[in-house]
N, C-alpha and C positions, 0 to 999 in steps of 0.2 A: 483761547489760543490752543488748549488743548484740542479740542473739538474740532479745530480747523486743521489739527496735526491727523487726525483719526478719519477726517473727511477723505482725503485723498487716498490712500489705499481701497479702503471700502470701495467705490465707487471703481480704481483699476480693478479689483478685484470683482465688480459684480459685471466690469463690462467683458473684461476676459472671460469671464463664465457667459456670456450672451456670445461673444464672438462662439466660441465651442457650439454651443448651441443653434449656431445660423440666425439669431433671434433678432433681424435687421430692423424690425419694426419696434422691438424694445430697442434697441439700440437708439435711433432716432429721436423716441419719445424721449430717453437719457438727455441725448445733446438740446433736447431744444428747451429746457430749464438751467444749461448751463452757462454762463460765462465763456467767452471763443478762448480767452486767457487759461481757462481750467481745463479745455478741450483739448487744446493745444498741448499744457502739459502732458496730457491723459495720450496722447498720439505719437509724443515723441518718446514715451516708455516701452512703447510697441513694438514686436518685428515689424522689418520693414513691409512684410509682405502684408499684414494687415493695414498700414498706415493710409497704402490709399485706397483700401476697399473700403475704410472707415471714413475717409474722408469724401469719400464721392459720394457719401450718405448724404452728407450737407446739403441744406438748401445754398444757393448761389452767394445768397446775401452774407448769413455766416460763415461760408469758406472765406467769401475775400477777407471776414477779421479774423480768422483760426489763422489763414496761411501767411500773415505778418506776426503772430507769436509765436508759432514754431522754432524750434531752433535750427539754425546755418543747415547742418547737415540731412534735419528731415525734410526741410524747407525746398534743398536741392535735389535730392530725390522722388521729394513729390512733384517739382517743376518736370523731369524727364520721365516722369511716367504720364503725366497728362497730356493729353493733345492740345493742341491749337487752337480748338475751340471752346474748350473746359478753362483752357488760361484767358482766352478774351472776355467770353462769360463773368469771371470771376475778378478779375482784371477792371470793367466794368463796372462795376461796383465799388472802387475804391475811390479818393481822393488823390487828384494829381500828385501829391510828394509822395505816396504809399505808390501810388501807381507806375513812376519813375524807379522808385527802391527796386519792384519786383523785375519790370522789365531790365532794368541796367543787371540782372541775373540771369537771364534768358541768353542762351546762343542766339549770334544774329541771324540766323534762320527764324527759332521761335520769335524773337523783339521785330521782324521784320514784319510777321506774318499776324503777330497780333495790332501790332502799329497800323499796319493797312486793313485790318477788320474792325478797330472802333471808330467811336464819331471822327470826320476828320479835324472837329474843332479840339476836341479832346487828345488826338494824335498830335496838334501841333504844338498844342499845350505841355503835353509827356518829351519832348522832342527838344524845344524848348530849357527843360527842368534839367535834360539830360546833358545840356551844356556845359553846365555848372559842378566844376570838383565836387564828390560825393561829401568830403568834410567843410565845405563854408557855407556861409547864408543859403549861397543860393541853390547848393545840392540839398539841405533839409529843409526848406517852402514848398509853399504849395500856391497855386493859381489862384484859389478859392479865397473870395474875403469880399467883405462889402464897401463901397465907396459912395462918398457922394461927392458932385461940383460944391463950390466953396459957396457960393449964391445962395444953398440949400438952405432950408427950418429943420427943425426938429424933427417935426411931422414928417417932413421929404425920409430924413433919416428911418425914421419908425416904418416906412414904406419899403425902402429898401431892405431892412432885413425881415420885413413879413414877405418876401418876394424871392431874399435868400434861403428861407428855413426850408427847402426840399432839396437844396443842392448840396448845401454845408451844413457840419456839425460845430458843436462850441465856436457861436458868433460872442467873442471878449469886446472889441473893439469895432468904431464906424470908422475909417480914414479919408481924410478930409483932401482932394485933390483940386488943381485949377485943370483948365483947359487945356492944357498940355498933356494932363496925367500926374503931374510933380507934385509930389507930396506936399502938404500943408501944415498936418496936424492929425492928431491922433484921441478918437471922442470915444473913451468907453463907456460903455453899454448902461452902464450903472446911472449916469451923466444922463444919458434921455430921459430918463423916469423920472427925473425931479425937477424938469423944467419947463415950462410952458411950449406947447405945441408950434408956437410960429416964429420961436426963438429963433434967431440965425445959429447955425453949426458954428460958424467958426467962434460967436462968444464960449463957446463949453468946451474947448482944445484943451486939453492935460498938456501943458506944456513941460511936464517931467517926462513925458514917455517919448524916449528917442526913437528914430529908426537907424536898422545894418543897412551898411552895404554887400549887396551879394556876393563878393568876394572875400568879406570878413569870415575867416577862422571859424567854426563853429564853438572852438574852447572860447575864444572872445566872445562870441555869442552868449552863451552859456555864464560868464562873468557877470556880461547888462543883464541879463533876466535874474541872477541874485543878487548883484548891484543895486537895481531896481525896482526889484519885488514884483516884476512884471508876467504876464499869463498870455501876451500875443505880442506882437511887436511887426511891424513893417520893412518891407525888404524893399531897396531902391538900386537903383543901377549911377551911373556917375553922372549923371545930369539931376537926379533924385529923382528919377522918374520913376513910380511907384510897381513894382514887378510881382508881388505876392508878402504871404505874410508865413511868420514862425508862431506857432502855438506852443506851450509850456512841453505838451507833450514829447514834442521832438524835439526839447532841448533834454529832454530825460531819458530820450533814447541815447542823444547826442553824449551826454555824459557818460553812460553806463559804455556805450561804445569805446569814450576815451579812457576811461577808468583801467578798462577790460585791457585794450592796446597795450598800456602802460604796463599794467604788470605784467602780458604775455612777454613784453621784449624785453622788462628786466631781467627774466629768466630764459630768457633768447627760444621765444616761441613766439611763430605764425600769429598775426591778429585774429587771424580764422580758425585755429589748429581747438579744438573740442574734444572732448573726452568723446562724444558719437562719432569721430572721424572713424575713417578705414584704419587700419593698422600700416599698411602701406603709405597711405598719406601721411598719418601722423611722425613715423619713420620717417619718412622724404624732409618733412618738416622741422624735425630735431635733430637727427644724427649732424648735421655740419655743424649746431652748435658743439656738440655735443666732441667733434673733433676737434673744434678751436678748444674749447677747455682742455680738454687733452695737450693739445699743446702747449696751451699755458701752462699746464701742470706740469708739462717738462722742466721749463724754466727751475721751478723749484727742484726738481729734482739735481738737475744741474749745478742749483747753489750747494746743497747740501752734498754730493757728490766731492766739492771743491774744497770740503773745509774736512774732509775726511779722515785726516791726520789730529784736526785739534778732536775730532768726535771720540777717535782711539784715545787720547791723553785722559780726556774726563767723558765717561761713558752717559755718566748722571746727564748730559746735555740733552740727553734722548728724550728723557723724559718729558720733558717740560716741550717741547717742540711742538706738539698741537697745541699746546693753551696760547703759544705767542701767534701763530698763524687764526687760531681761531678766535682773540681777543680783538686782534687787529681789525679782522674781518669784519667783526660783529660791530664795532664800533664807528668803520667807516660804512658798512650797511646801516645804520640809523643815519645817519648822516644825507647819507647815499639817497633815501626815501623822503628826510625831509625837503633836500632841494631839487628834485623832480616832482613832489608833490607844489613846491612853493612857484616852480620854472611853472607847472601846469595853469597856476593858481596865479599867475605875473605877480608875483608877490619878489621874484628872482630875477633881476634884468640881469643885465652886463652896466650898467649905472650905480647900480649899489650890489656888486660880486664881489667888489674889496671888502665893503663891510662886511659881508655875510660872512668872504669867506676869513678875516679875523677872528669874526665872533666865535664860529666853531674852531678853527684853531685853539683860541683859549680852552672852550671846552673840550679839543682834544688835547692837551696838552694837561690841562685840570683832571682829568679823566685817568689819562696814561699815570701820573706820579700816584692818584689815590693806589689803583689797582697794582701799581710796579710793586709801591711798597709793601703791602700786602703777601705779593706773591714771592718777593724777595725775603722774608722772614718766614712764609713757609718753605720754600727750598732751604735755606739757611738751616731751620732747625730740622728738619726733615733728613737728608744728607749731613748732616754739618760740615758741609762746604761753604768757608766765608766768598772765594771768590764765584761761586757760582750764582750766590744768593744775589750780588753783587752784577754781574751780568747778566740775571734774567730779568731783575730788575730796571735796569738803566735801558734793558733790548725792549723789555714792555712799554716802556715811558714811551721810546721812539716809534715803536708799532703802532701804540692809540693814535698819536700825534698824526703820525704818516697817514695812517688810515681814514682818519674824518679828515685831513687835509685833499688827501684823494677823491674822499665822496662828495667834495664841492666840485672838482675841476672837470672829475671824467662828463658829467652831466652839462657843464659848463663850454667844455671843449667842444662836443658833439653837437651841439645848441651852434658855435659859432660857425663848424662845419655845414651847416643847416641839417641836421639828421635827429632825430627825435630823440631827444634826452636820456631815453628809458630804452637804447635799443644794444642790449647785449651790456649792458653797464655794467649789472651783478659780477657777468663773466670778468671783465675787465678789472673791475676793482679786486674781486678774490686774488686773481691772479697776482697781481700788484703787492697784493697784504704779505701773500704768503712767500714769494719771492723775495722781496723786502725784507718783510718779518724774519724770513733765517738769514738771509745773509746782515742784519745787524745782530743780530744773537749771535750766531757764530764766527762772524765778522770780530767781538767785542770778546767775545773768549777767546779768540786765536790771539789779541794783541794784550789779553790782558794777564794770559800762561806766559805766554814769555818776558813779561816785563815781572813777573812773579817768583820766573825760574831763576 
């Protein structure tokens, strides 16, 4: 591990000394022992100015894997320095779903002008893929997969994919089609090798291995493949007429994609927004969060504004005022993460959100009395004010409670909206805590000095 931590500098570090150098033929020799994944890395560390004098080194074949691991932003910048013929080149070379990824990234000048320079089989194919929402089945398939008629042996099969291995990589599975095209059945790879050559196809169908339909969710997607321990899977349209297939790989794109989404919009950031953005972009992309919390933060201000008189009576109230806002917070952000992780995971319908959202009520309310009391014995001895100990106490109980009670519903609300679970949540719930949170704090001391006086 170590070694693998020490590899990566080294290596920026001797190419940056060859860039100084002009030294394009060491340069070269570098990349062509490396991994497009380690290349990739080593490109997007770079100014930009060298990013694509380095990459136009590339033979054709390894650009088209470098310029699908690059990241968002060198990605797009190296699409608008290229020409039109550098991107078909390279374009070319890839598999119809990578092939669709890049062009749905192209201005439609560039997607037009490389659409009409490759095969036009391959055009209609890309053309085709681009149909299909970029997040369900059929925006991550690809064309490519092998089939046979259902009449077929074994042998038929064993023909077909010595017939496929120049077109396609990682052949997992044969899918078994009638006359129509309609799916049948799904014969992995593994299945030929152990069975007699003039077997018919359809006795060897794994009948555990489902197929999507192209319009299924990608995050469903993603579910069947660790549902079922599956490494390719078949993609059908509503007649189950067989359209392409998903391999492991882009459903691991497909996750790190939603993973990513998820937490940008917890914290009310762009799916796209990168630490390589522009500063301008990144700007553009935050600041209006970044106003709504501000507003939200007025609210509170406004509670605490309100109870200004009880704050004069007992000054001690000050103190304690971040730990109720920040307990509150903290407790309905656990909360907050588990049922957007569980909504992503359909672990969380709207069929069982009573249950859940009991369950965590209990534990916010289990949660609120340990912590209240706690905090009420140290205010207590701390001050020795009995009634403060007293209503920081009672304010914390109802903070916790409120707070994981909120971190089921905001994500739950949004969800019935149709709007993605995770989008500006965080925002939402803070606001909610800390609003809340003083006005029962201070709410509980204004009524509980005067019943005192």
């Amino acid at each position: 591990m170590q070694e693998d931590k020490k590899k990566k500098p080294t290596s920026l570090a001797t190419l940056k000394d060859l860039i100084s150098r002009n030294r394009e033929f060491d340069i070269i020799d570098l990349f062509s022992d490396m991994h497009p994944a380690d290349i990739a890395d080593l490109i997007d560390e770079l100014e930009e100015e060298d990013r694509l004098h380095l990459f136009t080194l590339l033979n054709v074949d390894k650009a088209s894997d470098v310029i699908l691991e690059l990241s968002d932003s060198s990605r797009e910048q190296l699409i608008e320095d290229l020409s039109n013929e550098q991107l078909t080149d390279i374009i070319e070379e890839m598999e119809s779903d990578d092939k669709a990824d890049i062009i749905a990234e192209l201005s439609d000048d560039q997607a037009k002008a490389v659409l009409d320079a490759i095969e036009p089989e391959e055009s209609q194919e890309v053309q085709e893929l681009l149909r299909y929402a970029e997040d369900t089945a059929g925006g991550i398939m690809q064309s490519e997969l092998v089939s046979v008629g259902r009449q077929a042996t074994i042998n038929d099969a064993f023909q077909a994919v010595v017939d496929a291995k120049d077109d396609m990589e990682n052949i997992h599975n044969i899918f078994v089609v009638d006359h129509e095209n309609k799916l049948v059945g799904t014969v992995p790879l593994q299945n030929l090798i152990t069975m007699k050559r003039f077997t018919p196809i359809v006795d060897v169908i794994d009948e555990d291995i489902p197929s999507v339909r192209a319009d299924m969710d990608q995050e469903e997607v993603a579910r069947l493949f660790k549902k079922y321990d599956l490494v390719s899977v078949g993609v059908v349209d509503a007649d189950n007429r067989l359209l392409g297939r998903i391999t492991i790989d882009d459903v691991v794109d497909a996750i790190q994609e939603e993973t990513s989404e998820d937490i940008y919009r917890i914290a009310g950031l762009g799916h796209n927004d990168t630490i390589f953005n522009k500063t301008v972009d990144s700007v553009k992309k935050r600041l209006p969060w970044l106003y709504l919390n501000l507003m939200t933060a007025l609210t509170s201000v406004l509670v605490i504004g309100f109870f200004e008189d009880t704050i004069k009576l007992m000054v001690a109230l000050v103190f304690f005022m971040p730990i109720i806002a920040g307990l509150g917070g903290n407790a309905g952000g656990q909360t907050l993460a588990l049922i957007i992780r569980g909504i992503a995971l359909g672990e969380v319908t709207f069929e069982n959100a009573k249950r859940v959202l009991a369950r965590q009520i209990a534990v916010g309310v289990t949660n609120g009395v340990a912590v209240g009391l706690v905090i009420a014995m140290i205010a207590y001895f701390w001050k020795g004010i009995p009634i403060l100990g007293l209503v920081i106490g009672l304010a914390m109980i109802i903070s916790v409670f409120a707070g994981t009670m909120v971190g089921v519903l905001i994500p739950l609300a949004l969800k019935r909206m149709k709007l993605d679970p995770a989008l500006g949540s965080n925002i939402l719930l803070t606001a909610f805590t800390d609003a809340f949170g003083f006005l029962c704090y201070l709410g509980l001391a204004t009524v509980l000095i005067k019943l005192m006086a």
